[in-house]
C-alpha positions as CSV (number, residue, x, y, z in Angstrom):
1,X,-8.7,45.3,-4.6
2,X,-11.0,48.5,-6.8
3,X,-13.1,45.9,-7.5
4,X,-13.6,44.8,-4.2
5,X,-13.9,48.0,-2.3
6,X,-16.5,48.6,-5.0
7,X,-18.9,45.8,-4.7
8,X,-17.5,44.2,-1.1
9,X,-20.7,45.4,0.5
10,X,-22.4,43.1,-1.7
11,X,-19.9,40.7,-2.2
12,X,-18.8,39.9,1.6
13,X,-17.2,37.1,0.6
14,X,-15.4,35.2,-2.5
15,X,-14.8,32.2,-2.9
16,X,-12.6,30.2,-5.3
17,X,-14.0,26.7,-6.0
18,X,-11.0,23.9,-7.1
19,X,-11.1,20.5,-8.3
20,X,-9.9,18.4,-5.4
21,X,-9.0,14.7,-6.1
22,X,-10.2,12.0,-3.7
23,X,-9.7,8.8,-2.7
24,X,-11.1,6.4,-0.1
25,X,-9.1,4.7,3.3
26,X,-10.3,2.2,5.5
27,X,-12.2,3.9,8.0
28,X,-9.9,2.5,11.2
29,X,-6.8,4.1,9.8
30,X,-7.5,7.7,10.5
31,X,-4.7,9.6,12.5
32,X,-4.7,12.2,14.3
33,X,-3.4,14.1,11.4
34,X,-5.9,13.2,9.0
35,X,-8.3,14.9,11.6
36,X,-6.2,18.2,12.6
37,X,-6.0,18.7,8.5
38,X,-9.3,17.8,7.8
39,X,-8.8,15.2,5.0
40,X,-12.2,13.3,5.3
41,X,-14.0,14.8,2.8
42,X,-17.4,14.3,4.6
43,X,-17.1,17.5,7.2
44,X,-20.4,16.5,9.1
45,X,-18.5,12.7,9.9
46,X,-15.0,14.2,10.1
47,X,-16.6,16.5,13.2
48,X,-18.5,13.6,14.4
49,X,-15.5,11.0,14.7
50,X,-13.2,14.0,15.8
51,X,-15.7,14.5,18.8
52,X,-15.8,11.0,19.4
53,X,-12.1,10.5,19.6
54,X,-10.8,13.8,20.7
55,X,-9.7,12.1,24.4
56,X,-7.9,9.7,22.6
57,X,-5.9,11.3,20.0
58,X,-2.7,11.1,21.9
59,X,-2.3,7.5,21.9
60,X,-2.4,5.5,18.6
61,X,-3.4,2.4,19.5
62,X,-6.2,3.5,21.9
63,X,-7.1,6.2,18.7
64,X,-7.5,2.8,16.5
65,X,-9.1,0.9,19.1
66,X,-11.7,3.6,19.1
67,X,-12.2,3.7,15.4
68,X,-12.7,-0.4,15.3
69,X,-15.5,0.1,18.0
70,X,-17.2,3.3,15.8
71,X,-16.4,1.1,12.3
72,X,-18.7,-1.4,13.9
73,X,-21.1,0.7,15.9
74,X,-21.4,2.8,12.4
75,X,-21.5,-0.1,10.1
76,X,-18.5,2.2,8.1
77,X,-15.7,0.7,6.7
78,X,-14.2,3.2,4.7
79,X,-14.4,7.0,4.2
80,X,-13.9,9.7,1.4
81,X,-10.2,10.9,1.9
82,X,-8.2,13.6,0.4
83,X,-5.0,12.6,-0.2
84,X,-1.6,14.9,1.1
85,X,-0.2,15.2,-2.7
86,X,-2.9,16.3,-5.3
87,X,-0.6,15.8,-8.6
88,X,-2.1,12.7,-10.3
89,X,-2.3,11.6,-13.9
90,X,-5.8,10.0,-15.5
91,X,-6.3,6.5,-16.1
92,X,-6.6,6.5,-19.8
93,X,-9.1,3.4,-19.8
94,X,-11.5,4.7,-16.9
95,X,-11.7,8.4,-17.6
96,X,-13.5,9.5,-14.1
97,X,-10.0,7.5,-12.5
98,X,-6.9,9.2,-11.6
99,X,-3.6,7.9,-9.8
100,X,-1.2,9.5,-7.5
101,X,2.5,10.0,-9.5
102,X,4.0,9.3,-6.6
103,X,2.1,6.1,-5.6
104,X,4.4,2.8,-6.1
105,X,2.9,0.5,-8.6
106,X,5.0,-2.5,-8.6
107,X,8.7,-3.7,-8.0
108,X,10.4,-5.6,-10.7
109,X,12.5,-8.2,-8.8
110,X,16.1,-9.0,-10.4
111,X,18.4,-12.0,-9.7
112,X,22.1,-10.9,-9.8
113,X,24.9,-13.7,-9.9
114,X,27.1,-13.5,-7.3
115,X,30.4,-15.2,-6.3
116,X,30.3,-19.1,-5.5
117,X,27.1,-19.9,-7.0
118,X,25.3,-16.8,-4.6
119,X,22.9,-15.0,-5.5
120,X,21.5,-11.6,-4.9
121,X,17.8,-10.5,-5.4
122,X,17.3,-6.6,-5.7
123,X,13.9,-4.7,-6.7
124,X,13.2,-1.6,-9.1
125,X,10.7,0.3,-7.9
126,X,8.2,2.0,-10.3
127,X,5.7,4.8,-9.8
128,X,2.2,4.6,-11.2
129,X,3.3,7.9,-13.3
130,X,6.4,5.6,-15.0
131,X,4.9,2.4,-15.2
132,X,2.5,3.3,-18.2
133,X,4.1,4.3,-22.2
134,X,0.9,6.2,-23.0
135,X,2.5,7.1,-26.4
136,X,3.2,3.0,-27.3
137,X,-0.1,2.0,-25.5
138,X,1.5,-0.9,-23.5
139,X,4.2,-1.0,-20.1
140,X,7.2,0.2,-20.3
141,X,10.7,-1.8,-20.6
142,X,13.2,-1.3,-17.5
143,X,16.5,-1.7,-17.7
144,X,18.8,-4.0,-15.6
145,X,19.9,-2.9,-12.6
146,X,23.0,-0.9,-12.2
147,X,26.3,-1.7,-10.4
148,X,28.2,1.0,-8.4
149,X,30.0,2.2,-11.9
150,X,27.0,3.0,-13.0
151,X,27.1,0.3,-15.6
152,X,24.2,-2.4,-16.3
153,X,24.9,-5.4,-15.4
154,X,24.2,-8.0,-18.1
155,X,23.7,-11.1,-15.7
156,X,20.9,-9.6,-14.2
157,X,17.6,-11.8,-14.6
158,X,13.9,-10.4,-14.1
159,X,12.3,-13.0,-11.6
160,X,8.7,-11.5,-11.4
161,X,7.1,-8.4,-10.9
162,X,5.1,-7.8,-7.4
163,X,1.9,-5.2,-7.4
164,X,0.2,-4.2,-4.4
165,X,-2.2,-6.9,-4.1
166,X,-0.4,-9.9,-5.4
167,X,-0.5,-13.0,-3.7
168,X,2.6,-14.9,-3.1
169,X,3.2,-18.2,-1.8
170,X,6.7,-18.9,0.2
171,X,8.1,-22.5,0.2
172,X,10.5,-22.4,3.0
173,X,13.6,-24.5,3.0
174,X,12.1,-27.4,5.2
175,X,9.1,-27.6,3.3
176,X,6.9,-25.6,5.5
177,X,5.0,-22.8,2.9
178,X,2.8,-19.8,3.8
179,X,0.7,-17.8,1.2
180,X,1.0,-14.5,1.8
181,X,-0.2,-10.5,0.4
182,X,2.3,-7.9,-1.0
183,X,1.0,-4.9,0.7
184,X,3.2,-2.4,-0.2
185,X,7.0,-1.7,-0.4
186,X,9.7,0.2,1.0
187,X,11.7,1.9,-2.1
188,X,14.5,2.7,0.4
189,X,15.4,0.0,1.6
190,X,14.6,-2.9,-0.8
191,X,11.7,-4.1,1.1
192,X,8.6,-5.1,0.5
193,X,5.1,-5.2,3.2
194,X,4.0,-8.8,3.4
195,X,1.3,-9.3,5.2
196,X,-1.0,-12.9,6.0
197,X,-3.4,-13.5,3.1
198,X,-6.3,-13.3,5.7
199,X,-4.9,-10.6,8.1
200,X,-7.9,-7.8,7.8
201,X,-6.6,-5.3,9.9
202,X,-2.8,-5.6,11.6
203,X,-0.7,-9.3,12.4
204,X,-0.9,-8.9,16.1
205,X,-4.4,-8.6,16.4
206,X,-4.8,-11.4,13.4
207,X,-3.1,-14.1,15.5
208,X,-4.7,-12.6,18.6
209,X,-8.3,-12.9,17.2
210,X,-7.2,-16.3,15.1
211,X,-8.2,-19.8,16.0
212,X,-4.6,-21.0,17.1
213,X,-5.0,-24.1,14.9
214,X,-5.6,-22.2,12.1
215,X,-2.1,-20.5,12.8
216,X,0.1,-23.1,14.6
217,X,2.0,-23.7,11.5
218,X,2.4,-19.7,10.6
219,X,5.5,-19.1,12.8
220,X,7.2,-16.9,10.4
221,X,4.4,-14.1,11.8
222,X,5.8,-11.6,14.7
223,X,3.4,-11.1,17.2
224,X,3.8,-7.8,18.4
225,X,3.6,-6.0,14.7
226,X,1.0,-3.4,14.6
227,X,1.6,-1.8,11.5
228,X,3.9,-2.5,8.1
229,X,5.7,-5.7,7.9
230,X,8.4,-5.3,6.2
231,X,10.8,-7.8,4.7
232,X,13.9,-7.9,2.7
233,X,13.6,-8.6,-0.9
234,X,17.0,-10.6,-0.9
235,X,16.1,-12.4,2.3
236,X,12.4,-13.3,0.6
237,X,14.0,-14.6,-2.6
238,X,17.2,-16.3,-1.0
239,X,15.4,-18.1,2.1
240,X,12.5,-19.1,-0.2
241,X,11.1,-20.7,-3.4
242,X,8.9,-17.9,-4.1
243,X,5.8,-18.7,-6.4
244,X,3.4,-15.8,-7.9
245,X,-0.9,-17.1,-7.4
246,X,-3.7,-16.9,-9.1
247,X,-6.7,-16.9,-7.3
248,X,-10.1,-17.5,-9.0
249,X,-13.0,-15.0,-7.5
250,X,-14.5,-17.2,-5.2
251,X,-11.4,-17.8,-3.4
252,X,-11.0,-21.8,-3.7
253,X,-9.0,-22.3,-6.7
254,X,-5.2,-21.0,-6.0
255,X,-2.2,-22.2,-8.4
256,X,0.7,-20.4,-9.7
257,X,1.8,-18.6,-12.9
């Protein structure tokens, strides 16, 4: 405060400069809190899309309806955005690269025995900050899951583990399959976000915007869903033959590993 009353006639003003850690979002899934807290980086586009939208703020789906008509108008697709939590950890391999600790990397899926020959399929979840043994160099090793004594439970056997991105294809019980994207998960609630392997934006307006042909057979789709669909990991694994893809980069060769 001396210093200040000192030198504030020359100083006005201080500032305090901070690294800030930044990713990027598509541009149609801005909210109307991302605006009021200004978390697109870019300040002359964060004024320009908040002028643009500012009568429709109040109502989500005519807010995103707006953004898909700017996207376009624009030619943006995605946008600079600071994220809510600022802890992240470097990527060791890709030193300008950093990750949110408490981002979900993956979910390890488990098949527990049950009584007459049932089964029960149950994930463990893992964090981008726990997924990694930087001291060993390689993933970690989980354990089994745990029973309500707290106790592992040595029938337990690791089916596959699902990362945001993977493609999954489900054989349904009368033959009919369906390849489909794990977009996310739900650590809550043992779910995870599958959404259609060509869905660009939401499932509604996928199927809306869709040849029907190129759909008739995709009846396991709802819709109405705007948003996250999510899906439990016991029903996946115990309605379905479940198979992990590979897909080569041009798209046309798909088999599973």
């Amino acid at each position: 405060m001396k210093q200040f009353e000192q030198h504030g006639d020359k100083n006005p003003e201080i500032w305090i400069l901070k690294d800030i850690y930044v990713t990027t979002i598509p541009f149609t899934s801005i909210e109307k809190d991302d605006l009021d807290n200004e978390r697109i980086l870019n300040k002359t586009l964060r004024e320009r899309i908040g002028k643009e939208v500012k009568d429709v703020l109040a109502d989500k789906k005519e807010l995103k309806a707006k953004l898909e008509l700017l996207s376009k108008q624009w030619n943006i697709k995605r946008v600079r955005y600071i994220p809510k939590g600022q802890v992240v950890t470097r990527v060791a391999a890709v030193p300008n690269k950093h990750y949110e600790n408490d981002g979900m990397c993956c979910a390890i899926i488990w098949k527990i025995p049950g009584k007459n020959a049932t089964s029960k399929f149950q994930g463990t979840f893992v964090s981008y900050k726990d997924i990694y043994d930087h001291d060993a160099g390689r993933l970690k090793e989980f354990p089994r899951p745990k029973s309500t004594d707290g106790r592992e439970i040595p029938t337990a056997k690791k089916i596959m583990t699902l990362y945001k991105g993977d493609v999954i294809r489900l054989i349904r019980k009368d033959g009919i399959s369906y390849t489909i994207v794990v977009a996310g998960f739900s650590t809550t609630n043992n779910k995870i976000d599958v959404q259609p392997m060509y869905c660009a934006s939401n499932i509604k307006e996928w199927m809306e915007s869709t040849n029907t042909n190129l759909i008739q057979d995709q009846v396991c789709w709802n819709s109405n869903v705007e948003g996250h669909n999510y899906m439990s990991i016991n029903v996946l694994f115990n309605d379905n033959q479940v198979e992990l893809l590979r897909i080569t980069p041009d798209g046309r060769n798909v088999h599973g590993r």
